[in-house]
C-alpha positions in Angstrom: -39.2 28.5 -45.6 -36.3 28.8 -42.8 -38.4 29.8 -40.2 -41.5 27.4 -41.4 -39.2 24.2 -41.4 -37.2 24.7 -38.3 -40.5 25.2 -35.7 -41.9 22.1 -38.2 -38.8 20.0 -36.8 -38.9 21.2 -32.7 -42.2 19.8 -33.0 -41.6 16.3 -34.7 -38.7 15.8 -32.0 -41.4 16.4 -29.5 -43.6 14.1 -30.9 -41.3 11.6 -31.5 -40.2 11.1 -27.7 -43.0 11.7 -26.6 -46.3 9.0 -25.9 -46.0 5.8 -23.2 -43.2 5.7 -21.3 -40.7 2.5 -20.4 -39.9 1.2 -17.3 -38.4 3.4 -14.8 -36.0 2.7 -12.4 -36.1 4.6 -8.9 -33.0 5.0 -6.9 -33.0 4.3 -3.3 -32.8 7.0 -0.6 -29.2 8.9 -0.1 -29.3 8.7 3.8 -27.0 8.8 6.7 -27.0 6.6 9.9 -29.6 7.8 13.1 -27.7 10.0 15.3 -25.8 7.4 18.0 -22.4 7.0 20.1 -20.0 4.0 20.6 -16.8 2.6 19.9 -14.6 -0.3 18.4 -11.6 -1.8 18.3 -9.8 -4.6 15.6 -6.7 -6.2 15.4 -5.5 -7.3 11.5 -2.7 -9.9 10.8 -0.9 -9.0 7.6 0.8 -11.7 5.2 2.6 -9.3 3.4 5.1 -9.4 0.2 7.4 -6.2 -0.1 8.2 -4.9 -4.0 10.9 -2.2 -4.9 10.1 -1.0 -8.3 12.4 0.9 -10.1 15.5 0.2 -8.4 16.0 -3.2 -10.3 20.2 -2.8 -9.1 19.1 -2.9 -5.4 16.4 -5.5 -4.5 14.8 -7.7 -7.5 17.8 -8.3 -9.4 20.7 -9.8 -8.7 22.0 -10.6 -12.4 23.5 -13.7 -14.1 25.8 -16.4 -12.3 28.6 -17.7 -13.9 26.7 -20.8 -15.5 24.4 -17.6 -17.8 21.5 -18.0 -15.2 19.2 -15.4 -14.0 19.0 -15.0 -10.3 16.5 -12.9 -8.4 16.3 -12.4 -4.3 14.4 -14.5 -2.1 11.4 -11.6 -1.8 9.8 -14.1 0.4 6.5 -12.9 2.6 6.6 -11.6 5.7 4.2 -11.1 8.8 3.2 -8.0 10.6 0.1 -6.0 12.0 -2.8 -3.4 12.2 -4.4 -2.0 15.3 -7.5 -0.2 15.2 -9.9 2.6 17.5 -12.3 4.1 16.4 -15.2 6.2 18.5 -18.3 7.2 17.1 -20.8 9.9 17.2 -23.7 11.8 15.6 -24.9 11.0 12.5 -22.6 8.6 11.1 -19.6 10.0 12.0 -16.4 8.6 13.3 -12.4 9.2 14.8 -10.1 6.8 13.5 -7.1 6.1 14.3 -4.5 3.2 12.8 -1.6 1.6 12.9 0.5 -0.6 10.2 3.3 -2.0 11.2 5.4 -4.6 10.0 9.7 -5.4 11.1 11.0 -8.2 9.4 13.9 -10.0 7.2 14.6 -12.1 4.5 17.5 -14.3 3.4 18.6 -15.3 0.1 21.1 -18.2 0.0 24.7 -17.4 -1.1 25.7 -17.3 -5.0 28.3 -16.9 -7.3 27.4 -14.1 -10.2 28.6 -11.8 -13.1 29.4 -8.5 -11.1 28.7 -5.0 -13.5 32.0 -4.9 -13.0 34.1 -6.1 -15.8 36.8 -8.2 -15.1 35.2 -9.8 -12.2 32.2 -11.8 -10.3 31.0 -11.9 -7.1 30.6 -14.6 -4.7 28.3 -13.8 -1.9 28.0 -15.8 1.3 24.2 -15.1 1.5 22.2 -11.6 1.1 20.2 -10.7 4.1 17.4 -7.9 3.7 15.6 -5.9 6.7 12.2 -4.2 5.7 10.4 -2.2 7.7 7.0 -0.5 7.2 5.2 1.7 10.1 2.0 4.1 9.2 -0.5 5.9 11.4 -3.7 7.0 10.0 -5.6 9.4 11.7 -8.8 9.8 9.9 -12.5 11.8 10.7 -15.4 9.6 8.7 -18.5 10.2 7.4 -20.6 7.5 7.0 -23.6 7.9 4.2 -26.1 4.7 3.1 -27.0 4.4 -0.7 -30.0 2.3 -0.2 -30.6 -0.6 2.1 -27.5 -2.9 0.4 -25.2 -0.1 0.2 -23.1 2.4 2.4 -20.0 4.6 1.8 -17.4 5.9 4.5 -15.7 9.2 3.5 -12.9 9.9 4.9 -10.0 12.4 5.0 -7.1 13.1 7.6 -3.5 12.5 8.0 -0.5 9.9 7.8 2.8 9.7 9.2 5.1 6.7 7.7 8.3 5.6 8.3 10.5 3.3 5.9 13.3 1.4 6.0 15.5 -0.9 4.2 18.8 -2.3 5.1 20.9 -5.1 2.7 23.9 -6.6 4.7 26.0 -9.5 1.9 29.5 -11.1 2.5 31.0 -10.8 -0.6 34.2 -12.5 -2.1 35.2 -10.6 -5.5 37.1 -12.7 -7.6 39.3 -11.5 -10.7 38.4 -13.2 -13.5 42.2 -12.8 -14.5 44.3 -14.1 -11.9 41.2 -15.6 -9.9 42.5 -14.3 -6.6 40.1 -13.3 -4.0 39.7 -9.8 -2.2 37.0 -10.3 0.7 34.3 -7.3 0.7 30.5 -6.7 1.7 27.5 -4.9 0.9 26.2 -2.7 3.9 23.5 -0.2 2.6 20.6 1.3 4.2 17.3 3.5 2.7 14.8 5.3 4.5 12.2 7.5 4.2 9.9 9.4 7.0 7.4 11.9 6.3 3.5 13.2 7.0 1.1 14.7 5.0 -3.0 14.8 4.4 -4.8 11.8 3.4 -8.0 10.7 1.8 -10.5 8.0 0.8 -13.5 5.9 0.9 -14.3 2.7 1.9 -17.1 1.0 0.3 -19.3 -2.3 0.7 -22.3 -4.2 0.1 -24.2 -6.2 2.2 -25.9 -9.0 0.6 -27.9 -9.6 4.3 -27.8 -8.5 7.7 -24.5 -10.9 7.6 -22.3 -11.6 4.5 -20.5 -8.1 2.6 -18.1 -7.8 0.3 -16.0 -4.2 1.1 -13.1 -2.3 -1.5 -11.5 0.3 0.0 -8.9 3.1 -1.6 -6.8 5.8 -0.2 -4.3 8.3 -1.0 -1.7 9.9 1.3 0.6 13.1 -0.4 3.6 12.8 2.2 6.5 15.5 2.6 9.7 14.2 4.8 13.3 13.3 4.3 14.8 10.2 2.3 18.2 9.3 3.5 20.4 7.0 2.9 24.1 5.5 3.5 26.3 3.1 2.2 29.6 1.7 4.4 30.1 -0.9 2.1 34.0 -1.9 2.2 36.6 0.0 -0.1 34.3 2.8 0.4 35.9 5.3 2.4 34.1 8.1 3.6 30.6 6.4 3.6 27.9 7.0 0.6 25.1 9.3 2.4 22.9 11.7 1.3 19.5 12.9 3.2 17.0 15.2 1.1 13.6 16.8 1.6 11.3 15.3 -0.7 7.0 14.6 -1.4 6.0 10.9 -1.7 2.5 10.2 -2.7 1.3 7.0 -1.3 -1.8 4.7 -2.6 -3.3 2.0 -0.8 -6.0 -0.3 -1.7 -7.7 -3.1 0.3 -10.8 -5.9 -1.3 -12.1 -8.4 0.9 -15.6 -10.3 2.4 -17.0 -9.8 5.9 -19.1 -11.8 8.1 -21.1 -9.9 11.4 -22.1 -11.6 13.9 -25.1 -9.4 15.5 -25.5 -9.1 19.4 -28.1 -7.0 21.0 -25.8 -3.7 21.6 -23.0 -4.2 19.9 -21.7 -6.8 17.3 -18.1 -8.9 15.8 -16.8 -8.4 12.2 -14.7 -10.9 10.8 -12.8 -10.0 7.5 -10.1 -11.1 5.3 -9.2 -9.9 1.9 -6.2 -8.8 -0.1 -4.0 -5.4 0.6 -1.7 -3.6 -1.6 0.2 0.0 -0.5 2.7 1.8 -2.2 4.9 4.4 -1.8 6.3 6.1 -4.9 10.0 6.9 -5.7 10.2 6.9 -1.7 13.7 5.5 -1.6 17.2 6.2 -3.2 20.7 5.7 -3.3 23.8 7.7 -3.3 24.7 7.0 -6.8 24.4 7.6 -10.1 23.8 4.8 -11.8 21.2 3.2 -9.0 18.0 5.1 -9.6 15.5 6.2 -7.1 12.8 3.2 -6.2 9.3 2.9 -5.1 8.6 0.7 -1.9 5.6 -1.2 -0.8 3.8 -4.3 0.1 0.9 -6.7 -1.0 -0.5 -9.7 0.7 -3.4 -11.3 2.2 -4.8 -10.0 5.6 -7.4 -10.9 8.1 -8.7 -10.4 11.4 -12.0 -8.9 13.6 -13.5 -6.0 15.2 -15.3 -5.1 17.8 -17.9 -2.6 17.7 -20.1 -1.2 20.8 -22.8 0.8 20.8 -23.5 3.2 24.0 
């Protein structure tokens, strides 16, 4: 009976799916561009924001005043840039080359607070913060179309980045005891530099021959040397330490585009929104301030040229 029933059963499955069959849907064509040469060039204006994350001590946190109210830094936004070449060739293909750079500060007004420090607060003059971001990308591309809306860019290559972050604060600590006054400051500064491979794809659709809306995503795995060194006063030698470490680094970008089409070549105008990290890049000579990831997020826009030979 076995063997009757389970050929019996095959053959109802078979019947079961088979007859008329429902719609179908046919995907378009997996293709790559026609074989051609050219070139472009863009220039990017970033309006960036810049976030330490784990290192709460350093940058986002400045603790309670005296009054029991919560103060943070003025993480205000800051301006830099992106230049672009690129020349292209074959089939889709492409040599990329980037640069992000950005060199700016922020102040934050001066302020009386709870130092972790018992028996005393701290009365800054004002807290001034240098940031600095600069990344090459040097990137080979591979261009592929999913149908006539869609198109992919692979890409893989290599980064170098440098960081740096510098806090310079007057600072009056004040006994809470006797209330006398012993005049200090807060000089520390973190960097990181390193290079490693890096990957990704950019992606966008084209709703015509001019409007698209583009997401892009990359990794970098970097390997370089974190340093850092704090001549703060009353500390005598200087806090420094330098080590050899691997950073991996995201970046992710979401924006529209318009083209405006000329007869060899054409002009793309974008702006979106940017966000890069760099993980547990930075740290400081001390035990009880932990290691911190550094990066930026902000609006960005600008055009490209593209040419056609």
């Amino acid at each position: 009976m076995k063997k009757f029933f389970l050929p019996l059963l095959a053959l109802s499955g078979n019947v079961a799916f088979g007859g008329a069959m429902g719609p179908v849907c046919t995907p378009g064509q997996v293709t790559v561009p026609c074989e051609a040469t050219g070139f472009d060039v863009g220039v990017h204006a970033l309006y960036l924001r810049p976030a330490l994350n784990g290192n709460t001590y350093y940058d986002n946190y400045l603790g309670y005043n005296t009054n029991g109210k919560f103060l943070e830094k003025n993480d205000d936004w800051l301006w830099g840039f992106k230049l672009e070449v690129s020349y292209h060739f074959g089939t889709g293909s492409d040599l990329n080359i980037n640069w992000y750079h950005l060199n700016d500060h922020i102040t934050t007004r001066g302020n009386t607070y709870i130092s972790l420090v018992s028996g005393s607060n701290l009365a800054f003059a004002y807290d001034d913060n240098t940031h600095k971001w600069d990344a090459v990308n040097a990137e080979f591309g591979q261009h592929t179309n999913f149908g006539i809306f869609k198109d992919v860019r692979f890409h893989a290559g290599l980064q170098y980045a440098r960081l740096k972050t510098k806090e310079y604060g007057p600072v009056n600590i004040i006994s809470t005891e006797t209330g006398s006054l012993t005049p200090s400051y807060n000089d520390e500064t973190m960097k990181f530099e390193g290079l490693g491979p890096r990957v990704g794809m950019d992606l966008m659709y084209h709703f015509n021959e001019v409007f698209s809306v583009f997401g892009n995503i990359a990794s970098s795995l970097l390997i370089g040397d974190a340093s850092s060194l704090d001549v703060s006063a009353n500390i005598n030698p200087p806090l420094n330490s330098s080590t050899t470490t691997i950073v991996p680094e995201l970046d992710t970008k979401l924006g529209l585009a318009y083209t405006y089409n000329l007869p060899i070549s054409k002009i793309i105008v974008d702006a979106g929104y940017m966000a890069t990290n760099y993980f547990q890049a930075l740290s400081l000579p001390s035990n009880v301030i932990p290691s911190s990831s550094y990066g930026f997020h902000g609006p960005f826009f600008g055009l490209k040229y593209v040419s056609m030979i």
